[in-house]
C-alpha positions in Angstrom: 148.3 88.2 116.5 145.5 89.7 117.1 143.9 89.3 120.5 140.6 87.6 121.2 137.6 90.2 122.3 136.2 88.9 125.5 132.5 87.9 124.9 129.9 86.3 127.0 129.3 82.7 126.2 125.6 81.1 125.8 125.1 79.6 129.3 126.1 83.1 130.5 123.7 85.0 128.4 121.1 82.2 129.6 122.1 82.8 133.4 121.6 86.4 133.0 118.4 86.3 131.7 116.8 83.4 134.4 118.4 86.5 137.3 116.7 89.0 135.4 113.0 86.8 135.2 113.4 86.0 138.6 114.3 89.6 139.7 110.7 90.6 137.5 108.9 88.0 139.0 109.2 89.1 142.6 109.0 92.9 141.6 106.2 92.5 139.7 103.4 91.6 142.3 104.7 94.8 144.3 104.5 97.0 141.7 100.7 95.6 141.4 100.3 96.2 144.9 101.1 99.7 144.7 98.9 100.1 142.1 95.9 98.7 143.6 96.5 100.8 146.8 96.5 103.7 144.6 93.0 102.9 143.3 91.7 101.8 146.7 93.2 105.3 147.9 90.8 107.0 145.0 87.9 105.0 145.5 88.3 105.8 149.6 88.7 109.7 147.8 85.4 108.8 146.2 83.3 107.9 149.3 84.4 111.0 151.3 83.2 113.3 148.5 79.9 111.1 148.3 80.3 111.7 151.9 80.5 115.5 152.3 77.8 115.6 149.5 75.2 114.0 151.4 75.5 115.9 154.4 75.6 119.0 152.4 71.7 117.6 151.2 71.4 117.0 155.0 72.7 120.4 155.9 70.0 122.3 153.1 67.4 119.6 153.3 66.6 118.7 156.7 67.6 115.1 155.8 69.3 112.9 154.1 67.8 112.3 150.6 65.4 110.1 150.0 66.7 107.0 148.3 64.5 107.1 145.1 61.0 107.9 144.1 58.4 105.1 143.6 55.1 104.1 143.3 54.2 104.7 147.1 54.6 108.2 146.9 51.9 110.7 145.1 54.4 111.8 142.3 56.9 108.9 141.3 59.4 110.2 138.7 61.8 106.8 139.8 65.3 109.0 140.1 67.3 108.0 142.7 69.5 109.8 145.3 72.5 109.7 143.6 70.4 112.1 140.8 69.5 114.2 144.1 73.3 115.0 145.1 74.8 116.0 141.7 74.4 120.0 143.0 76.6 119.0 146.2 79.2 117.4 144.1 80.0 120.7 141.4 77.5 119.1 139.2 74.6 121.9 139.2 74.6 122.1 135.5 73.8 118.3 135.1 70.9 118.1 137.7 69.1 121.4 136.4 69.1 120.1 133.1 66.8 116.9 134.4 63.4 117.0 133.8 61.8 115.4 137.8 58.5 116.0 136.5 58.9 113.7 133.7 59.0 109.8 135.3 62.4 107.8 134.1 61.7 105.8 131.7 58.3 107.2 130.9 56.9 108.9 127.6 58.9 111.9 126.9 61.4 114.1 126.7 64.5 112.6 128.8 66.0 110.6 125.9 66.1 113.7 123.8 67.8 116.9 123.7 69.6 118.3 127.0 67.9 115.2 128.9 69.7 113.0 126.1 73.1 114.6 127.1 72.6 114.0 131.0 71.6 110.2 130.3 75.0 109.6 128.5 77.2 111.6 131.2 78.9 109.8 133.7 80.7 110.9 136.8 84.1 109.4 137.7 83.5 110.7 141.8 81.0 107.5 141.5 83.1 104.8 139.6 86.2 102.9 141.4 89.0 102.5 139.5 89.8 99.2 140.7 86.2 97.8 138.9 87.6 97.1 135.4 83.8 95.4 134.4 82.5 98.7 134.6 82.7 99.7 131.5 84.2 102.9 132.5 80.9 104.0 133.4 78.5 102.7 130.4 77.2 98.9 130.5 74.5 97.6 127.7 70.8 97.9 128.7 69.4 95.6 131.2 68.6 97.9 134.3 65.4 98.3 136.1 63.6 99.9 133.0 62.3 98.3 130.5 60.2 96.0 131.8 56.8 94.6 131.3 53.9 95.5 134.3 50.6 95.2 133.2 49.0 98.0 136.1 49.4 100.3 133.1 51.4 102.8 134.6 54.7 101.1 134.7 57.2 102.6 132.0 57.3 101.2 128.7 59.0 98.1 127.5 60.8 99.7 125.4 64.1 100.8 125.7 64.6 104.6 124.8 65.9 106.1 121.2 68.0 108.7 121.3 67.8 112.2 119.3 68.9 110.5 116.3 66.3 107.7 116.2 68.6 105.2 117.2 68.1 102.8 120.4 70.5 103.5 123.7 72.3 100.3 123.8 73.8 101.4 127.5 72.6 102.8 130.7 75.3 105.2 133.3 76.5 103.2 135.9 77.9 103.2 139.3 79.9 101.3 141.5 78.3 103.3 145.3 75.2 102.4 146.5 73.3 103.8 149.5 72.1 101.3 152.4 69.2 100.4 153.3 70.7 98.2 156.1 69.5 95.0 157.6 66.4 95.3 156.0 65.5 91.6 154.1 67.3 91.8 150.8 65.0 88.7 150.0 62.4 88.6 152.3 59.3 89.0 150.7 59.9 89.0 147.3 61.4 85.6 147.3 60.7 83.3 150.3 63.8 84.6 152.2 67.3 84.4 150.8 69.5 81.5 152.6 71.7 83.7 155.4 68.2 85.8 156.1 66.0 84.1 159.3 63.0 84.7 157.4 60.0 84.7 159.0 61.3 86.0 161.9 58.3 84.0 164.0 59.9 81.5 162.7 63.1 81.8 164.2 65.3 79.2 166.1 65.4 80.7 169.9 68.4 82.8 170.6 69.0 83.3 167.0 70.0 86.8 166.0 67.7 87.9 163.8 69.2 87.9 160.1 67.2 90.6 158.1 64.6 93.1 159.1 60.7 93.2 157.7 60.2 95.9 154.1 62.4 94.7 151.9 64.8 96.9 150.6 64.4 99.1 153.2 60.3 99.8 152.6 57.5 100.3 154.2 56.0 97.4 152.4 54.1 94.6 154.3 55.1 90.9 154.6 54.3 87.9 156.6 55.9 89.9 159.8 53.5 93.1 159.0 54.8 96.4 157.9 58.1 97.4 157.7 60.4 99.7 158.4 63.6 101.4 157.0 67.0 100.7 159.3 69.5 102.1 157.2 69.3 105.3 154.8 67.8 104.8 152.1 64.2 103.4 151.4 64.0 103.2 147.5 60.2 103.7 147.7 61.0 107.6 148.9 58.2 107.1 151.8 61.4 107.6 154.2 63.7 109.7 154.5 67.0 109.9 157.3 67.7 112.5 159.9 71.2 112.5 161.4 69.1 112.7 165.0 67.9 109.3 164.1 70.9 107.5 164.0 70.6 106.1 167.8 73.9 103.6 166.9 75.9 106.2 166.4 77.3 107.9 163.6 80.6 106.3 163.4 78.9 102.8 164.1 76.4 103.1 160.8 77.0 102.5 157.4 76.0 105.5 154.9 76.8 103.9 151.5 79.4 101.1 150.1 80.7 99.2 147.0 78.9 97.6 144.4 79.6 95.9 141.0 77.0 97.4 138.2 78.3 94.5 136.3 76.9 92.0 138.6 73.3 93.2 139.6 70.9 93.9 136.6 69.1 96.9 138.0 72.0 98.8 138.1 70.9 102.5 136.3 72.6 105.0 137.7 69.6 107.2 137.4 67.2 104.4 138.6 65.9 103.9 142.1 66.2 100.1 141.7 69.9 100.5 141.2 70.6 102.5 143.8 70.4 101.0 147.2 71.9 97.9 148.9 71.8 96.1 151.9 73.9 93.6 154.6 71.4 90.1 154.8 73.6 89.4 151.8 77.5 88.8 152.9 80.2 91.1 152.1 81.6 90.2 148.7 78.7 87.3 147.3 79.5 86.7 143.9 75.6 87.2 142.2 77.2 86.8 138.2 78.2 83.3 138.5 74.9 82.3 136.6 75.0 83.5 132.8 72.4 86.2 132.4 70.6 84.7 129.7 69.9 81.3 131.1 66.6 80.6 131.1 66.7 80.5 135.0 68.4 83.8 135.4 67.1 85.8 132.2 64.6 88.3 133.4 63.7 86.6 136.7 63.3 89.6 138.9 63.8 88.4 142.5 62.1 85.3 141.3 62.0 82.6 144.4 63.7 80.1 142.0 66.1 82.4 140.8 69.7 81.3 141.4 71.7 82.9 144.1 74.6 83.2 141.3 71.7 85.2 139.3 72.2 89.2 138.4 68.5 89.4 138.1 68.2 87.7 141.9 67.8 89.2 145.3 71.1 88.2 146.0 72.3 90.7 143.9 71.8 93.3 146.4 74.3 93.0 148.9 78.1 95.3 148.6 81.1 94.0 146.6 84.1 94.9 145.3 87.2 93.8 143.1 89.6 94.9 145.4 91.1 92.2 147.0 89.7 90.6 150.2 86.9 93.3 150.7 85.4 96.3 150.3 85.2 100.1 151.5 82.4 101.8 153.0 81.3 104.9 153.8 80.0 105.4 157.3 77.7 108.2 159.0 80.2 110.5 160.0 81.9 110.8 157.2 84.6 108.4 157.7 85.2 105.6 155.0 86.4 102.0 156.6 87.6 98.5 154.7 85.8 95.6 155.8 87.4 91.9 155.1 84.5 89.7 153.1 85.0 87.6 156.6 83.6 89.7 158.6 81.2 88.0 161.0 77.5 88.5 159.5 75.9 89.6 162.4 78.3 92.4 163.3 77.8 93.2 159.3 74.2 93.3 159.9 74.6 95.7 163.3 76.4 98.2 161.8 73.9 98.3 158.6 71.2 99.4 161.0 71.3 103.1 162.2 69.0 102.3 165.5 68.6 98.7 166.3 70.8 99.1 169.4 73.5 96.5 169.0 76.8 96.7 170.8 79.3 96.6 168.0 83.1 97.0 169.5 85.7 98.2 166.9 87.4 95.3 167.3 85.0 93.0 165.4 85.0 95.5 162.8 
């Protein structure tokens, strides 16, 4: 007789494969942790460099860069900081090819020829590999330019056409913005956002103050007078940073942290707007939960009834990030730090503000 092959039988076959889901089940979040420390590793990578580059302006300069050029000073062109840097970071070739004398956005020849070719180049030292909305470094039009101003010398409403007549449907990106610190986010522009104490004479006594007068880190005037910058970067360009002026201490003040282009409308790598955020907003707010193109949202720039969930809304310049639980930043003396979207608002605001002598332990950060 011929003997019987051993085989396995169906509920075996069935066992097998529940062992082997379950084993893949419990691996799998592992392996996913692994790889999102390996991005948050690269995007720390990213910040240092960032980091090194700016005090390499510092080191040449005198200071640190200004964070963009607008209409305050005699000769806006509207690039930011991050334009200012590109020599420091290997990227000489790009920067000489920019024309500063022509405005972003205005009439000429940026869109075109070797100007063309350094609006479509990205840089992956300023992307984080963990931001999968980023488009890899492209997202469609809808940054701070174009827009309608009637004072006739705002760019034009337009958006620019490229060298072969056809329109740029997408702006470069990044996901690192300078700080402007504790300055209002809201302040003037909208009536105060909700977690600012705006007015500050109208402040509840022994309330910490949530939120500093000149939004956005300006000189501009509002119902507490003029204001002042208490981070880095003022995106006016009136002001610019000295390490000597950093009273909190260098490893106490935030340089630059995380952003989501995809979230924030005015987020052109190139443009001033873009460029700079600040800590009245909490770590990690969520400013996309409103579709762009409601009626509410769509276009209203900072508007006081614009939805705190709005990408067009002051709201949408505070830090965030898609790695989980919080976000990295890069401080003042070069080191880069992850803070938990918990972290206590007041401390958040402390540490945004390079001489508003708080005492900030390293415990609560």
């Amino acid at each position: 007789m011929t003997p019987r092959r051993a085989a396995f039988t169906l509920i075996e076959l069935l066992v097998v494969i529940a062992i082997i889901s379950v084993l893949i089940a419990l691996l799998l979040p592992a392996v996913q942790q692994a790889r999102e420390a390996a991005r948050r590793l690269q995007c720390t990578s990213n910040l240092k460099q960032l980091g090194i580059a700016l005090h390499d302006y510092h080191d040449v300069q005198g200071s640190f860069p200004s964070g963009g050029f607008g209409w305050q000073i005699k000769t806006p062109n509207h690039y930011s900081w991050r334009a200012l840097i590109l020599p420091h970071l290997e990227q000489a070739v790009v920067h000489d090819a920019i024309n500063f004398q022509v405005p972003l956005g205005g009439q000429g020849s940026q869109y075109s020829g070797e100007s063309y070719t350094v609006w479509m180049t990205t840089f992956q030292v300023f992307l984080c590999p963990s931001d999968g909305t980023n488009g890899r470094g492209f997202l469609p039009w809808a940054g701070e330019y174009p827009y309608s101003n009637p004072d006739g010398q705002s760019p034009p409403t337009t958006p620019p056409v490229g060298p072969d007549g056809r329109v740029v449907q997408v702006v470069p990106v990044s996901n690192y913005a300078g700080s402007f610190g504790d300055n209002y986010c809201g302040g003037a522009l909208c009536g105060g956002l909700p977690w600012e104490t705006y007015p500050h004479k109208n402040q509840p006594p022994g309330r910490t103050p949530i939120g500093w007068g000149g939004y956005w880190g300006t000189t501009n005037a509002d119902s507490d007078g003029p204001g002042s910058l208490r981070g880095f970067f003022d995106y006016n360009g009136v002001t610019t940073v000295t390490l000597a002026s950093v009273l909190d201490g260098t490893s106490n003040t935030i340089l630059a942290g995380e952003v989501l282009p995809a979230r924030a409308a005015d987020s052109n790598f190139y443009g001033r707007n873009g460029a700079t955020a600040g800590m009245t907003v909490p770590l990690g707010w969520n400013s996309n939960t409103v579709p762009a193109d409601d009626p509410s949202c769509n276009g209203n720039w900072e508007g006081p009834d614009a939805p705190l969930g709005c990408r067009y809304g002051a709201a949408a310049k505070g830090f965030v990030s898609l790695h989980p639980g919080g976000a990295n930043f890069l401080f003042a003396d070069g080191s880069v730090r992850f803070f938990r979207n918990s972290i206590n608002l007041v401390t958040y605001c402390a540490l945004g503000s390079r001489a508003g002598g708080e005492i900030v332990s390293a415990g609560e950060f």
